[in-house]
C-alpha positions in Angstrom: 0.0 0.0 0.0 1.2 3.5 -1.0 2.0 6.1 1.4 -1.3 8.0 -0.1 -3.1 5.1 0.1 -2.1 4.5 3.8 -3.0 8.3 4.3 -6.0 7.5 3.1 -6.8 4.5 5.0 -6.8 6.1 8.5 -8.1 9.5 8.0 -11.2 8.5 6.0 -12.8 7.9 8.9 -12.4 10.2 11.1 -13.2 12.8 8.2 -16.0 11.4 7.1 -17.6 11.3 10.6 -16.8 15.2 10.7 -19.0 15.3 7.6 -15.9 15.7 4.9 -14.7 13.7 2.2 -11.2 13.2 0.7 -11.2 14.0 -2.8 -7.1 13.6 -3.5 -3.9 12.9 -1.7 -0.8 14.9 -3.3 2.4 14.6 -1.6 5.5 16.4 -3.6 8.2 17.9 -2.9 11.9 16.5 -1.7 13.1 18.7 1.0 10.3 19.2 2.8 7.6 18.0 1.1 3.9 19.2 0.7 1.4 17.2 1.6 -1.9 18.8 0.3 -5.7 17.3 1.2 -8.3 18.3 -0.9 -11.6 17.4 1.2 -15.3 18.4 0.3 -18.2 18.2 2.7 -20.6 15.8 2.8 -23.7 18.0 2.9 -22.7 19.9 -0.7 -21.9 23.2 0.9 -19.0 25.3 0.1 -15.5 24.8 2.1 -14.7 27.4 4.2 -11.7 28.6 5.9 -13.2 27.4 9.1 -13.4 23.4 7.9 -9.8 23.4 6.5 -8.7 24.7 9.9 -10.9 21.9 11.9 -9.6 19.3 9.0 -6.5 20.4 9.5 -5.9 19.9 13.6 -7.4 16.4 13.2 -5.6 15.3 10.2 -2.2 16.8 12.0 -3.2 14.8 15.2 -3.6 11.5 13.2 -0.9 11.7 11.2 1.7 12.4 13.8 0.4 9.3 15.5 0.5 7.2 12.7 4.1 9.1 11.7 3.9 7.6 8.4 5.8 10.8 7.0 9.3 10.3 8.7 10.9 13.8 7.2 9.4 17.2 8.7 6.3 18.3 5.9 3.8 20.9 5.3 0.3 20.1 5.5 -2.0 22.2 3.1 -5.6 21.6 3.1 -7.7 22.9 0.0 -10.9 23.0 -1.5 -11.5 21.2 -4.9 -12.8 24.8 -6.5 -14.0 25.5 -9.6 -12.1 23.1 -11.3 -12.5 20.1 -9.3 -11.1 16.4 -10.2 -13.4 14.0 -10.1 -11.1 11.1 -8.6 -14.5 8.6 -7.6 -16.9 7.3 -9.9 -19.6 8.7 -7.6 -18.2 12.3 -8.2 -19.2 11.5 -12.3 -22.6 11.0 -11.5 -23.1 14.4 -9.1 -21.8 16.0 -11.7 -23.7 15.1 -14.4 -24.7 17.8 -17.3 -21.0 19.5 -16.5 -18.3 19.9 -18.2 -15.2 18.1 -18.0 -11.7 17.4 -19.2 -10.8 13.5 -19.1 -7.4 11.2 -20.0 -7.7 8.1 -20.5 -4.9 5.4 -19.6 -4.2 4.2 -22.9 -5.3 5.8 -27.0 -8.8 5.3 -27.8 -8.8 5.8 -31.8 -5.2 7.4 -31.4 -6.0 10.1 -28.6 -6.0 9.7 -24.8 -7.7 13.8 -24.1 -11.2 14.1 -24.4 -13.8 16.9 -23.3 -16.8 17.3 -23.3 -20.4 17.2 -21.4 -21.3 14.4 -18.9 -24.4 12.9 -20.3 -25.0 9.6 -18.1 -23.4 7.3 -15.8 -24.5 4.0 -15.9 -22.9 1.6 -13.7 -19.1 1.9 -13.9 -19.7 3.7 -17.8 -19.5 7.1 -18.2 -21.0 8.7 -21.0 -20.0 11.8 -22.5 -21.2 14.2 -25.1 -18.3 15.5 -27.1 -18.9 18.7 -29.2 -17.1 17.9 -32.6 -15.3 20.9 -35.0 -17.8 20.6 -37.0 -20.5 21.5 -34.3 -22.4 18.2 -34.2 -22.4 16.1 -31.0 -21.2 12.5 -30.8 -21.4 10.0 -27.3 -18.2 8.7 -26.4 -18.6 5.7 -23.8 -15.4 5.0 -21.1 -15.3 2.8 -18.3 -14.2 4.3 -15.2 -11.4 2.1 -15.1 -10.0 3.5 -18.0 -9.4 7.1 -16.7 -6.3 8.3 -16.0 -7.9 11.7 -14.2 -10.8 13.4 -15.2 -11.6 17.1 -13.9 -14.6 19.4 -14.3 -13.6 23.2 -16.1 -16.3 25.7 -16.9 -15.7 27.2 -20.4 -18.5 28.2 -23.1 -18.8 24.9 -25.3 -17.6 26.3 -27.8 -14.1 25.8 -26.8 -15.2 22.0 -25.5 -15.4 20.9 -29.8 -12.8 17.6 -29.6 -10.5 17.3 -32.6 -11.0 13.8 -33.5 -8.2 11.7 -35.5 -10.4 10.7 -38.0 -8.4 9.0 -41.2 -7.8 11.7 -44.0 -9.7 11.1 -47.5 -7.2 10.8 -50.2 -7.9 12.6 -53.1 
């Protein structure tokens, strides 16, 4: 188990019980590393200053406990904002009828990048209406195993059209 993973592991809890959820574990940095939380609450409101201070103190508490960072680190707790990652299946299906950026592990027809507008979740598939050059709108089905990291941006769709990689006609 990863170090995130493990950081994972024994905060969930005691987060979730405060009424927060962890939506990504970061940890960079070589001299003294940054270890950033980004947490959300439960009950849909916005983050405040006030619950990354609370999150903070407990997650601090645990983690020196648990002293599963050995090297002195900063702990940064952060809202997902406007551009959130959606990092659980779950997060797909609040968020349907959004826009979103999403990577893919591996090429599907030659590109890995997509964009476009949530349409559907339906069990692990996520369905999403890509906005072509041309201005017509295809469905593009991926399993959520399949994505690499996926995050929500607000832009007018006209900047969401997807190049596709279509073969060229000869002439």
């Amino acid at each position: 188990m990863s170090i995130i993973d493990q950081i994972v592991h024994i905060s969930e809890g005691a987060l979730e019980s405060m009424g927060y959820e962890i939506v990504r574990v970061l940890l960079s940095g070589k001299h003294r590393p940054t270890l950033q939380v980004m947490i959300d609450r439960l009950d849909g409101q916005n983050i405040s200053i006030d619950d990354c201070v609370s999150v903070s103190h407990t997650l601090s508490t645990i983690l020196d406990v648990e002293d599963l960072i050995q090297e002195s680190y900063h702990l940064e707790i952060t809202s997902p904002g406007l551009d959130r990652p959606l990092t659980k299946l779950p997060h797909f299906a609040k968020f349907i009828g959004s826009y979103i950026k999403l990577e893919t592990k591996l090429p599907i027809n030659g590109q890995r990048k997509f964009q476009g507008k949530i349409a559907n979740v339906d069990g692990s598939t996520i369905l999403l209406e890509i906005l072509l050059e041309d201005g017509t709108h295809t469905v593009n089905t991926f399993d959520y195993a399949d994505v690499l990291k996926s995050k929500i941006f607000h832009e007018p769709p006209s900047s969401a059209r997807q190049k596709t990689n279509k073969p060229k006609e000869k002439r």
